[in-house]
C-alpha positions, 0 to 999 in steps of 0.5 A: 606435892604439899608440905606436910599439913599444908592448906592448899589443894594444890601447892603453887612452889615449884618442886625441887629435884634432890640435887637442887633441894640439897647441895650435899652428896652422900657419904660413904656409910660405915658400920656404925651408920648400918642402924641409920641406913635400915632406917632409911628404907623403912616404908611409911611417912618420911618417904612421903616427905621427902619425895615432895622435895620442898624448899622450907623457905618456900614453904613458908610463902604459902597459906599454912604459914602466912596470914595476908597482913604479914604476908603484905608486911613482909612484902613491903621489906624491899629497896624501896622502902629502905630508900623512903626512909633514907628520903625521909631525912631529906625532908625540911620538916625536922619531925619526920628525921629518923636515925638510919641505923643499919647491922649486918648479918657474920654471914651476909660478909662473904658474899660482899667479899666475893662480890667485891675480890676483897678480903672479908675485912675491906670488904666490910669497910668498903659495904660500909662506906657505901652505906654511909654515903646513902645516908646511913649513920650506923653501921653495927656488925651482929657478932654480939647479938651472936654472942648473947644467943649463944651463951644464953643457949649454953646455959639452958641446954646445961639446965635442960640436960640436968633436968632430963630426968624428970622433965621428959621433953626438955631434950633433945633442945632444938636450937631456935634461930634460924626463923625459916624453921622457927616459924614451920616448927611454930605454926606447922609442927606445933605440938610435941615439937615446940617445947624442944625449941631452945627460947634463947632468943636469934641473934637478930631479935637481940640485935632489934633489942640493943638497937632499939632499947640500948643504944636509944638510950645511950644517944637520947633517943626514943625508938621510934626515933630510930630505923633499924634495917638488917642485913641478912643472907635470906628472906624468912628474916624478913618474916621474923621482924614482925615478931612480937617482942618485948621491947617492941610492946614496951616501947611501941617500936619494932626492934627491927624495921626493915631487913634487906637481903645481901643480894637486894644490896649488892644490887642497890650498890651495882646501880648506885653512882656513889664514889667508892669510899671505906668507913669502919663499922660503928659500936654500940658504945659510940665510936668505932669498932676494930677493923678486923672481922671475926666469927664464931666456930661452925663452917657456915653458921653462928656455931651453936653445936661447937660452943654448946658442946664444949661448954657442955663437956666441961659444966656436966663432965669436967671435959675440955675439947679442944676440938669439935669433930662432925663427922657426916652421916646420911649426907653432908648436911646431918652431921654429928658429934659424940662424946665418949668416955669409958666406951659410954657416950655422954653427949650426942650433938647433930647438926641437920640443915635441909628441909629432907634432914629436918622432916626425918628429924621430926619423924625420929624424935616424934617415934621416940627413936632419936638419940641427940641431946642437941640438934642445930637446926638450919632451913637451908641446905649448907647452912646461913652461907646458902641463904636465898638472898645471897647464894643465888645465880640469875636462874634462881639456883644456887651459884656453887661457885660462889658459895664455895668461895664464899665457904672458903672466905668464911673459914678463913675468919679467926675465930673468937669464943662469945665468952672472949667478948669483952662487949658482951660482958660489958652490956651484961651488966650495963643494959641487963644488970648482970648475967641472971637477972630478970631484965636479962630474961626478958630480952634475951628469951622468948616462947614459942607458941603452937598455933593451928595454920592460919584460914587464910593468907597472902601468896607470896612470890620471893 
């Protein structure tokens, strides 16, 4: 089976059976969900789709998604080219130094928490003070870069709704930072698809930004001067550093040279003799952040759909929501929440992680037959937590274990609202010159071109 507009003959991944495609069980359906159940059984495309049971991710590892330049770019994100960096400031020759600056994904935390029997806090500390003792002399946490994506996809989705009326496509807006369905929807879907797409830039792309434009200039430094390594909880990151990106042309550097994922460090750390050590994560300003650990809402994401939605109902409605309730519909992984007033719903917000829920998602919307306003979109079944770097036990499945102590680690986090950030307002106004100003759209928006799959490409193994 092949993913839909695939190249390839013969697709080379491996087919998933349902369960290991997508962790999540049925819910019971009630009456209201008897329209969606009809839909089900419908004959035609989607049942195509989702009776190939392709992993997104692995999707993208073949030619319809990949040319051989990236996929030989992607493949050199690995250990070691983090350590050729890191032997680079070993040189006696003081030209080739580089400042080792490393940020770490919310979600990347957990897994080091259960890796480490520690609580989310020490754990951080301890991730780190290994880091440091390699080499390392930053060590950023990616909450901010969270923040800005998140406001900024607030603003343009209130923008996106009062326009609906003339402007027919602006909903239902897709979110767009997740890159396994950033680069499908880009290069697979295309058109009518990516005009959905919200152009709020990832969280890891404004954290290239900060990195390689901000805190360059707060230390003197140019950004080639400057190795800006990720840490994240799965390998299409690794793809979405090579986007080309503003900063990046304007100053002849990536905004991101090199992602790892949690497990690729945790294996770095298991076979390193370095002494155990804890250190406090860096900030963007100089010195060292608080050492409490703090996420966004939303069970194993940055919480797109929570803070959207309630900013939502108060800017159009006048509504405060205190409280968020997804309620699941066809499995776990599609939820939904309504806003409802006088009997009329006013908002429809979904969430659909998986490759089953995100092809029925297409299908829907290419009909004209789906109702959201809002959709967060996630490649992973289960959300960022379930990330293939990370989620994964020694026979290449998903460690159910692991994630539901991960699950209940990440829960556990206080929850801080990106309008409460008091660094973000502070870098508004000094790197952005304010909230609306063009240098703020620069760096914190993108587009998103539809292009026909490449001709040819690097097959590549994960």
């Amino acid at each position: 089976m092949k993913c839909e507009h695939c190249t390839r003959k013969e697709c080379s991944k491996k087919s998933k059976t349902d369960d290991e495609e997508n962790a999540s069980v049925d819910a019971p359906r009630s009456a209201n969900e008897k329209e969606e159940a009809k839909d089900m059984q419908e004959k035609g495309e989607f049942h195509k789709l989702a009776d190939a049971k392709i992993f997104l991710s692995d999707c993208l590892a073949c030619e319809s998604c990949l040319t051989a330049k990236e996929g030989a770019r992607v493949s050199q994100q690995n250990a070691k080219d983090f350590f050729r960096f890191l032997n680079l400031n070993k040189k006696c020759d003081t030209s080739k130094h580089r400042v080792l600056a490393v940020s770490v994904c919310p979600q990347s935390l957990p897994y080091f928490a259960a890796k480490f029997s520690l609580g989310v806090t020490d754990a951080s500390r301890r991730l780190c003070g290994f880091l440091k003792n390699l080499g390392v002399h930053y060590v950023f946490d990616m909450t901010v870069a969270a923040d800005f994506s998140i406001l900024e996809s607030q603003k343009e989705f209130v923008r996106r709704y009062r326009q609906h009326q003339e402007e027919e496509r602006a909903l239902p807006m897709l979110t767009s930072a997740c890159p396994g369905w950033v680069q499908y929807a880009e290069r697979v879907l295309g058109d009518p698809i990516t005009p959905h797409l919200c152009t709020a830039k990832s969280p890891q792309q404004i954290m290239g930004s900060l990195v390689k434009d901000y805190f360059a200039r707060q230390q003197n430094l140019s950004p080639d001067k400057i190795v800006h390594v990720i840490v994240a909880p799965c390998y299409d990151r690794k793809l979405e550093a090579l986007r080309e990106d503003y900063y990046a042309a304007l100053h002849d550097s990536r905004a991101v040279d090199c992602v790892l994922t949690s497990g690729e460090i945790a294996q770095i750390m298991e076979q390193s003799d370095l002494p155990v050590t804890e250190a406090a994560v860096d900030t963007l300003f100089g010195g060292l952040e608080e050492d409490e650990v703090r996420r966004h809402g939303g069970a194993s994401a940055d919480g797109y759909l929570v803070h959207v939605f309630r900013h939502a109902a108060k800017e159009l409605f006048g509504e405060d929501v205190e409280g968020v309730n997804c309620r699941a519909l066809r499995n776990k992984d599609f939820q939904e929440a309504t806003l409802e007033k006088n009997g009329k719903v006013l908002l429809r917000f979904a969430a659909a992680y998986g490759f089953r829920n995100i092809q029925n998602m297409i299908l829907k919307l290419k009909k004209g037959r789906f109702p959201y306003h809002f959709v967060e979109v996630l490649a992973c079944p289960g959300g960022c937590l379930n990330g293939k770097g990370q989620a994964q036990a020694e026979d290449g499945q998903a460690d159910r274990a692991l994630l539901r102590q991960m699950e209940g680690i990440y829960a556990g986090i206080p929850v801080q609202p990106p309008e409460a950030s008091k660094h973000m307002w502070r870098l508004y106004q000094e790197w952005l010159d304010g909230t609306d100003s063009p240098r703020a759209q620069q760096a914190l928006h993108t587009t998103h071109p539809s292009s026909e799959p490449p001709a040819s490409s690097l097959d590549i193994k994960w």
